[in-house]
C-alpha positions as a Python dict, from the first residue, in 0.01 Angstrom:
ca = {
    (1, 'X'): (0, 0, 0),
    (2, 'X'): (-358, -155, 41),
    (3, 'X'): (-330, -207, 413),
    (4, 'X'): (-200, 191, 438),
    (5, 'X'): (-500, 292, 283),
    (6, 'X'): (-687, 59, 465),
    (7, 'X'): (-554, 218, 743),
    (8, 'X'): (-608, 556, 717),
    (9, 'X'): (-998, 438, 684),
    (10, 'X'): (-1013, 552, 320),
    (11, 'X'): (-1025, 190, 111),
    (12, 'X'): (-818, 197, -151),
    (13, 'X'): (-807, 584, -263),
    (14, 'X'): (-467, 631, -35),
    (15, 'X'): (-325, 365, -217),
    (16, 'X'): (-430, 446, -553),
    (17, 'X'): (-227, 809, -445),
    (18, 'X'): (52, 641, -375),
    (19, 'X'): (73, 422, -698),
    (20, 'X'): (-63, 674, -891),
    (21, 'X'): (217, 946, -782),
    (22, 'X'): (516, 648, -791),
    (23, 'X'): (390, 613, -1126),
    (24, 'X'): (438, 1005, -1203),
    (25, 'X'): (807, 969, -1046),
    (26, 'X'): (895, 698, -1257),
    (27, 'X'): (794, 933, -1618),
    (28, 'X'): (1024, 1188, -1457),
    (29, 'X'): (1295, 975, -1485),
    (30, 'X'): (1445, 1118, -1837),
    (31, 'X'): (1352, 1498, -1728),
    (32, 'X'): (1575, 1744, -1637),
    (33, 'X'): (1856, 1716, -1362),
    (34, 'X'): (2092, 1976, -1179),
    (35, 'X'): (2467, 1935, -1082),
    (36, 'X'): (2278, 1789, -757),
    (37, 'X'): (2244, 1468, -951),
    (38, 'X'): (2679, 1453, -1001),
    (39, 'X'): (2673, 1568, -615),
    (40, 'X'): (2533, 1288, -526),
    (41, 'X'): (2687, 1024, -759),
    (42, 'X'): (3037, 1222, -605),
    (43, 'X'): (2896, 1152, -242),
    (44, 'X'): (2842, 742, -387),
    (45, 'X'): (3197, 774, -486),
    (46, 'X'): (3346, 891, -206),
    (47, 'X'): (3153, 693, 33),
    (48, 'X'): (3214, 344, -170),
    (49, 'X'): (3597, 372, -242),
    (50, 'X'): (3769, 594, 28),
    (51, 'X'): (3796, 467, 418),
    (52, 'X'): (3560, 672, 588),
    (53, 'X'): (3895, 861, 754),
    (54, 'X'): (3887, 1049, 409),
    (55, 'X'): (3535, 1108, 342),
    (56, 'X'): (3545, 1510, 455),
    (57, 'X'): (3870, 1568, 296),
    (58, 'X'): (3812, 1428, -32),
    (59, 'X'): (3820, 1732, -256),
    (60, 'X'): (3903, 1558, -594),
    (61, 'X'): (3532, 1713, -738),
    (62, 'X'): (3451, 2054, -672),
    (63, 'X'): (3131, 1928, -474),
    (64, 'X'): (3293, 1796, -145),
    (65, 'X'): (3058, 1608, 123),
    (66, 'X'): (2891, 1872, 334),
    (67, 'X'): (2588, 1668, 470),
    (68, 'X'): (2616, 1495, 829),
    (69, 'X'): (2758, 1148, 903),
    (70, 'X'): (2396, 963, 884),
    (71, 'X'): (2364, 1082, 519),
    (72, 'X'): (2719, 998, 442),
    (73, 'X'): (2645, 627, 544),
    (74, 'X'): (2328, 688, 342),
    (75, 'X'): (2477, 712, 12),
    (76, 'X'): (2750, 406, 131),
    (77, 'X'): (2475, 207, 164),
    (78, 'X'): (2305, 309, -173),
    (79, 'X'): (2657, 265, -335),
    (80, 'X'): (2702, -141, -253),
    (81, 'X'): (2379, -80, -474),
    (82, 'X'): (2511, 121, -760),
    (83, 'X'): (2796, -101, -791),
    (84, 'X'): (2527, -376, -935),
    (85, 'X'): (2405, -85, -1209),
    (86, 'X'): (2788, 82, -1313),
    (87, 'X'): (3033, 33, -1121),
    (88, 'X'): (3206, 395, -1305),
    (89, 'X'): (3014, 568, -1131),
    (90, 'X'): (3146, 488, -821),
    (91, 'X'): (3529, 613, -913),
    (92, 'X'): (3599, 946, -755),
    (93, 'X'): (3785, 1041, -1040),
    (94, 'X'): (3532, 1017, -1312),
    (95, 'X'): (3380, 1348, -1291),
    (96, 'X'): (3057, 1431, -1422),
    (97, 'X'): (3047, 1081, -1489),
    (98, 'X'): (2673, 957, -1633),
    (99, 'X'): (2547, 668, -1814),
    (100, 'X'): (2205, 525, -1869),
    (101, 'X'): (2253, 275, -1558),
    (102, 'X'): (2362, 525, -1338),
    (103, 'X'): (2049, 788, -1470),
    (104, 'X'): (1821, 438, -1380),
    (105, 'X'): (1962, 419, -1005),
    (106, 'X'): (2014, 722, -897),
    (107, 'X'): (1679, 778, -994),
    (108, 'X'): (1546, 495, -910),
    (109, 'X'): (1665, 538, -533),
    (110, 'X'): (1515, 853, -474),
    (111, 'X'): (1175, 699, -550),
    (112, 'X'): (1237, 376, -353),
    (113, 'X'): (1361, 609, -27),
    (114, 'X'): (1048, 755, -104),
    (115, 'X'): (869, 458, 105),
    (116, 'X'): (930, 603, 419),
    (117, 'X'): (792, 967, 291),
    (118, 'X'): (440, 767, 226),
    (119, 'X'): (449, 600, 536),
    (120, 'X'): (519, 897, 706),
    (121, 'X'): (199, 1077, 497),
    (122, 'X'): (-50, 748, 665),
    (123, 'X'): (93, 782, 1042),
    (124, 'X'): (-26, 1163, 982),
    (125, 'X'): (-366, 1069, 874),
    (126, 'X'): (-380, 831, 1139),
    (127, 'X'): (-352, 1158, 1337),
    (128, 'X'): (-649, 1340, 1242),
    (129, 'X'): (-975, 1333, 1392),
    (130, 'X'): (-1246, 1282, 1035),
    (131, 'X'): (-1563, 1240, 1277),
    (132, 'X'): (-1663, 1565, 1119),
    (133, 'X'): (-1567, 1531, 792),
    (134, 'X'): (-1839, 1543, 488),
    (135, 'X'): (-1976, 1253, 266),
    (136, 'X'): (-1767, 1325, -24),
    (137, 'X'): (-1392, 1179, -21),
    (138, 'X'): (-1277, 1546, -149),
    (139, 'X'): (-1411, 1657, 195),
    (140, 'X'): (-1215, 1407, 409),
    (141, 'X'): (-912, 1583, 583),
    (142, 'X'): (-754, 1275, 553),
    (143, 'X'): (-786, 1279, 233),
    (144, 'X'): (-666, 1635, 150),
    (145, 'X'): (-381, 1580, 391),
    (146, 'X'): (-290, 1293, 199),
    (147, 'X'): (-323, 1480, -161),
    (148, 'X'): (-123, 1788, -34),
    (149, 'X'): (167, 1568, 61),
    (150, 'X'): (171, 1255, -152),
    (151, 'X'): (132, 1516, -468),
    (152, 'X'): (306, 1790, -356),
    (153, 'X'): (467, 1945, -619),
    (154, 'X'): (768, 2134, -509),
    (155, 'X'): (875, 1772, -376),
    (156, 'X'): (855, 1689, -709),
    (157, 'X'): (1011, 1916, -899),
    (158, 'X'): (1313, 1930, -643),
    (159, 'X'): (1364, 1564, -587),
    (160, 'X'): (1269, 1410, -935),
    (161, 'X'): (1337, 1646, -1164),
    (162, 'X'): (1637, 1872, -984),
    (163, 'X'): (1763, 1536, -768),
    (164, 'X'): (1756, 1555, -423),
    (165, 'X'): (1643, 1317, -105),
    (166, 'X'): (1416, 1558, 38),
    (167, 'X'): (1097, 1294, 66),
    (168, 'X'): (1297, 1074, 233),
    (169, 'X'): (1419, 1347, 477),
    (170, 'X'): (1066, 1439, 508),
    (171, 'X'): (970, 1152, 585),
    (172, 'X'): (1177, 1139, 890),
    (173, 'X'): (1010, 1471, 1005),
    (174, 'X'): (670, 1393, 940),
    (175, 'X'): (729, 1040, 1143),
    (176, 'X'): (829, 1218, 1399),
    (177, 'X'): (591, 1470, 1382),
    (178, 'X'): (305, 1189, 1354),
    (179, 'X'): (480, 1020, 1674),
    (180, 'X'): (437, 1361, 1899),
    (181, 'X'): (65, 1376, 1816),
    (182, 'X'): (61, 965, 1905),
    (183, 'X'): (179, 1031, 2236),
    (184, 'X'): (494, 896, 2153),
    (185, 'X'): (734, 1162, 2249),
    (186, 'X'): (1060, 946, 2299),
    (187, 'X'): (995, 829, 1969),
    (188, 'X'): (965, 1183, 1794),
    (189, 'X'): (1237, 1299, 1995),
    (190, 'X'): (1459, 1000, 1829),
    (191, 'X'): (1347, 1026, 1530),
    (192, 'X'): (1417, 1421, 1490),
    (193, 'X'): (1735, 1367, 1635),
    (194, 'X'): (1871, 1129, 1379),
    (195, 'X'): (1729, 1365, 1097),
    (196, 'X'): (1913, 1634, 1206),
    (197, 'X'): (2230, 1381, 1190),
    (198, 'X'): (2106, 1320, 804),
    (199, 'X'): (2046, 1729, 723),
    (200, 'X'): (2163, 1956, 1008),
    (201, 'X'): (1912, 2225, 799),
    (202, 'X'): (1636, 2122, 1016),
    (203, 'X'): (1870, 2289, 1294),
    (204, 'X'): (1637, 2588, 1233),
    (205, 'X'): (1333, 2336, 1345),
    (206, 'X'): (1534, 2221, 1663),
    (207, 'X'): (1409, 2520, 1910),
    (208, 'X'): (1050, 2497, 1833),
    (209, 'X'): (1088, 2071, 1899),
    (210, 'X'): (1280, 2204, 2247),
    (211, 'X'): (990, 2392, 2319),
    (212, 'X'): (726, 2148, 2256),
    (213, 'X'): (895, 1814, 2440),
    (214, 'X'): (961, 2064, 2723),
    (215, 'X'): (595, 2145, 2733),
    (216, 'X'): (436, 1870, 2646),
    (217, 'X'): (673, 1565, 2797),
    (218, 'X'): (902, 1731, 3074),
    (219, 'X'): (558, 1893, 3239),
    (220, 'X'): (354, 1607, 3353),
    (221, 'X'): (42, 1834, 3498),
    (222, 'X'): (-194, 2132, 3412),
    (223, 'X'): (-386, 2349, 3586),
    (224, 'X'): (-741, 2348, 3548),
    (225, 'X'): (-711, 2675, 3306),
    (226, 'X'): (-475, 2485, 3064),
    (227, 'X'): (-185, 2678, 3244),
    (228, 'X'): (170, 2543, 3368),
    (229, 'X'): (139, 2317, 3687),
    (230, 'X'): (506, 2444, 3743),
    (231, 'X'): (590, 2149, 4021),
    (232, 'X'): (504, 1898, 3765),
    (233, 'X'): (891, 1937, 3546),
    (234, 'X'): (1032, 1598, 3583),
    (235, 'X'): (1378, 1630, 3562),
    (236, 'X'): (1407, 1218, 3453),
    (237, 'X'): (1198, 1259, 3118),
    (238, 'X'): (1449, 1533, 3077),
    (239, 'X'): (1765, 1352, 3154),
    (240, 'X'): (1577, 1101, 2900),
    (241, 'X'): (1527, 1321, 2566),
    (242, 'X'): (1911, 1490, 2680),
    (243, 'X'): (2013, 1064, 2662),
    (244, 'X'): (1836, 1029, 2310),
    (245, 'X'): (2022, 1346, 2131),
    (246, 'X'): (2369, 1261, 2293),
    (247, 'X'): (2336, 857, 2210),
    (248, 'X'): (2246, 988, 1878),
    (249, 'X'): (2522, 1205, 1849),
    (250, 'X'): (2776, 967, 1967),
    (251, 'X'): (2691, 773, 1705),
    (252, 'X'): (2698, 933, 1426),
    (253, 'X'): (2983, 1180, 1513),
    (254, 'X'): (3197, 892, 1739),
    (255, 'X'): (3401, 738, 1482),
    (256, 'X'): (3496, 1108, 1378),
    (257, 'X'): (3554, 1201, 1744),
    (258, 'X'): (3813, 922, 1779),
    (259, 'X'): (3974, 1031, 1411),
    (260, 'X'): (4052, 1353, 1612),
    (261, 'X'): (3837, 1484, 1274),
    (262, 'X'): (3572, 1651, 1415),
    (263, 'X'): (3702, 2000, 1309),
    (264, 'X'): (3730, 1896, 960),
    (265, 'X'): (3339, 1778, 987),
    (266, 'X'): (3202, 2074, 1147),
    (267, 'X'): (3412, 2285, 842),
    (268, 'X'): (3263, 2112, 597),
    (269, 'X'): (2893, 2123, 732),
    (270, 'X'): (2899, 2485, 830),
    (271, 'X'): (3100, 2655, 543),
    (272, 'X'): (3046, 3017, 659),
    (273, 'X'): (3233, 3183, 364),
    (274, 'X'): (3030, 2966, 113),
    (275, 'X'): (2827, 3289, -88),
    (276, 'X'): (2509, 3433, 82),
    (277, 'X'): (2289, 3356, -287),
    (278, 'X'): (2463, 3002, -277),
    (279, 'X'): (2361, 2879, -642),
    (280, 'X'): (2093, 3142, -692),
    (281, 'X'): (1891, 3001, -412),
    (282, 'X'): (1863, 3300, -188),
    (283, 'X'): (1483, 3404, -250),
    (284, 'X'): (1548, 3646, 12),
    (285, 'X'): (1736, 4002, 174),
    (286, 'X'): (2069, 3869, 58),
    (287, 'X'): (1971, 3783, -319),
    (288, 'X'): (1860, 4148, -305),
    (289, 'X'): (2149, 4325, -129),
    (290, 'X'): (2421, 4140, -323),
    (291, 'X'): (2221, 4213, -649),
    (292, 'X'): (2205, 4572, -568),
    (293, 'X'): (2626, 4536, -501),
    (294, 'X'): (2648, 4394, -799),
    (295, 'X'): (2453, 4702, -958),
    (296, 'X'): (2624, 4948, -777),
    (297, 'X'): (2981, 4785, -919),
    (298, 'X'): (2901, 4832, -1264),
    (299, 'X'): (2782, 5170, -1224),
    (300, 'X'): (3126, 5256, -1017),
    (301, 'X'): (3318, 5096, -1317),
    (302, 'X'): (3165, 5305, -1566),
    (303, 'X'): (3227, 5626, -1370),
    (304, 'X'): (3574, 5538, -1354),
    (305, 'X'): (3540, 5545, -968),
    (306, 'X'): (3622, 5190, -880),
    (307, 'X'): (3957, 4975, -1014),
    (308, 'X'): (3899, 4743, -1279),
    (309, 'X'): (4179, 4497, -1130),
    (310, 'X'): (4038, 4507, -760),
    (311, 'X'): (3659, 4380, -875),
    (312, 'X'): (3590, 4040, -805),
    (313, 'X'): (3481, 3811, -1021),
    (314, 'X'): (3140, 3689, -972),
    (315, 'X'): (3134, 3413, -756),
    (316, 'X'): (2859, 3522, -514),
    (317, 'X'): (2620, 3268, -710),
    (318, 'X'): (2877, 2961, -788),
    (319, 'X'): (2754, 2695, -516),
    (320, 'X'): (3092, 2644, -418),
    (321, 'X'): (3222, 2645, -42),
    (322, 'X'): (3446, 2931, -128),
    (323, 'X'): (3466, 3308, 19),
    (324, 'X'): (3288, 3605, -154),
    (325, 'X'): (3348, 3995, -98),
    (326, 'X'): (3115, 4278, -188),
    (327, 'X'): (3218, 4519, -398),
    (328, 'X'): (3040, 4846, -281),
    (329, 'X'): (2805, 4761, 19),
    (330, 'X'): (2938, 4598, 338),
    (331, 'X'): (3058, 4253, 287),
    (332, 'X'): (2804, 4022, 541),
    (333, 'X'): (3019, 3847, 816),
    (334, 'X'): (2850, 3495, 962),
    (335, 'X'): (2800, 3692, 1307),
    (336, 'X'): (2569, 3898, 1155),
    (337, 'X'): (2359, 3649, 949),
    (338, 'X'): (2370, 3439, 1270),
    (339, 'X'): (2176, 3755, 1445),
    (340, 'X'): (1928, 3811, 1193),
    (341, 'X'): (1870, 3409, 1203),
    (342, 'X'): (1797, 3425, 1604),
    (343, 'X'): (1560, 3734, 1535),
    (344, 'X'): (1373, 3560, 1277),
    (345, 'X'): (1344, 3282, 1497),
    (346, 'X'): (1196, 3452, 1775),
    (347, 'X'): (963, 3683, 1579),
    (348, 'X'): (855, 4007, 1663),
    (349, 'X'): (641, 3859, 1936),
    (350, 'X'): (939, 3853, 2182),
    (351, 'X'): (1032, 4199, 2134),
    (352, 'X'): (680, 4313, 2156),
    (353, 'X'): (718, 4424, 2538),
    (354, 'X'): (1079, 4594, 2468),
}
């Protein structure tokens, strides 16, 4: 940690963040934790004791594996771990399984994966120009940067106190983020790649990354007003990042492909009749709409104008890969959520001229 912050020109205050946040993590350890925490002992489970021909049909627990091949071989790796803490918790059959050794690793591996989040955090300092930066170290972008990240507190709360992996997976897209300002395009491209192999959520990122590498790897020349030097597309460097995402690809989806299991993947990672407010996560439209169903249901109930037997029960919130109906309102097919995705995407910029 003392060469990072030497690094990132700052002494020792980056690594004095790092410690001092690691050291946060570790009093964490006894908080709080969500059914995430079981997920992921499940995922150690099933990754440890089942040939991998079984890993996305394994339905013993009610929390299947639904995360791409990269993250499956993730937790197999962390398992030949575990099995030197409990080696209980690695039995697919002991549900909801916990014990002190198990609380110690699981925890204890989200703040070692956490490495690669703090690397990631100096190779984005290393990014930023501080010529212009004041006297005092609370003025230094770097230093803010640094503070924002290293401390942020969602990660926190989500990955040591819920139970997640998120600052390792954002550690992948901040190093490749830090490699596209470096110059380093094949490298970001790579690295972005295999982190949508470990979360395919950062699908929604993939356009604007298209965009970019297009723009600022496939077109070799500007015009003196900063424009397009159309002529300048080289259709190699092209051909190249295309060679990176299907190499990638191969690899983590090729034993699968040869399984003849690829259908059973792609099921499992895009559940489209798992509920729109999955777990009461939905901060959005759909927590709204299916709340307002949900109103509307009880008030059709007590008018006598719905049938008792024909309500469903409420399973619109249950996290589980399973199929939901609305009540009163319009049930929401994928098609249409797919829609309002691409719109949201685009923004209103692209329909501006319409």
């Amino acid at each position: 940690m003392a060469a990072l912050g030497a690094a990132t020109g700052g002494g020792s205050w980056f690594s004095a963040l790092a410690l001092g946040v690691t050291l946060l993590k570790c009093l964490l350890i006894p908080t709080y934790r969500s059914t995430d925490f079981e997920v992921h002992r499940n995922w150690l489970a099933i990754t440890h004791s089942l040939p991998i021909s079984q890993w996305y049909y394994e339905a013993t627990s009610e929390w299947t594996l639904d995360y791409p091949p990269f993250f499956a071989w993730f937790e197999y790796a962390l398992s030949h771990v575990a099995r030197y803490f409990d080696q209980e918790m690695l039995n697919v059959r002991n549900l909801n399984y916990s014990s002190s050794r198990t609380l110690l690793f699981q925890r204890f591996s989200v703040i070692f994966t956490d490495t690669l989040f703090v690397y990631a955090v100096h190779e984005c300092c290393k990014c930023i120009d501080g010529k212009k930066a004041g006297k005092e170290l609370t003025e230094k972008p770097k230093f803010i940067l640094s503070v924002l990240l290293l401390w942020n507190f969602g990660l926190l709360i989500v990955d040591h106190i819920h139970f997640q992996y998120n600052g390792f997976l954002s550690g992948l897209m901040l190093l490749s983020i830090a490699r596209l300002f470096q110059k380093r395009h094949m490298e970001g491209a790579f690295l972005f790649a295999v982190l949508l192999h470990f979360k395919h959520i950062y699908l929604y990122v993939a356009p604007a990354y298209g965009v970019y590498l297009l723009r600022s790897y496939c077109f070799t020349a500007n015009k003196p007003d900063g424009s397009i030097r159309w002529n300048s597309f080289s259709f190699l460097r092209l051909i190249s990042l295309g060679l990176i995402v299907f190499l990638v690809s191969a690899l983590s989806l090729g034993p699968f492909l040869a399984l003849n299991q690829l259908p059973q993947v792609f099921s499992r990672l895009f559940p489209f009749k798992r509920g729109l407010c999955h777990a009461y996560w939905a901060p959005n439209f759909w927590a709204l709409y299916s709340a307002l169903d949900k109103v509307l249901s009880i008030i059709g109930l007590e008018l006598k104008l719905l049938d008792p037997s024909k309500i469903p029960r409420a399973s619109m919130t249950s996290g589980l890969v399973q199929q939901f109906q609305h009540t009163v309102l319009p049930s929401v097919t994928p098609l249409a959520t797919l829609i309002c995705t691409l719109i949201a995407i685009l923004g209103p910029e692209a329909f501006s001229d319409v």
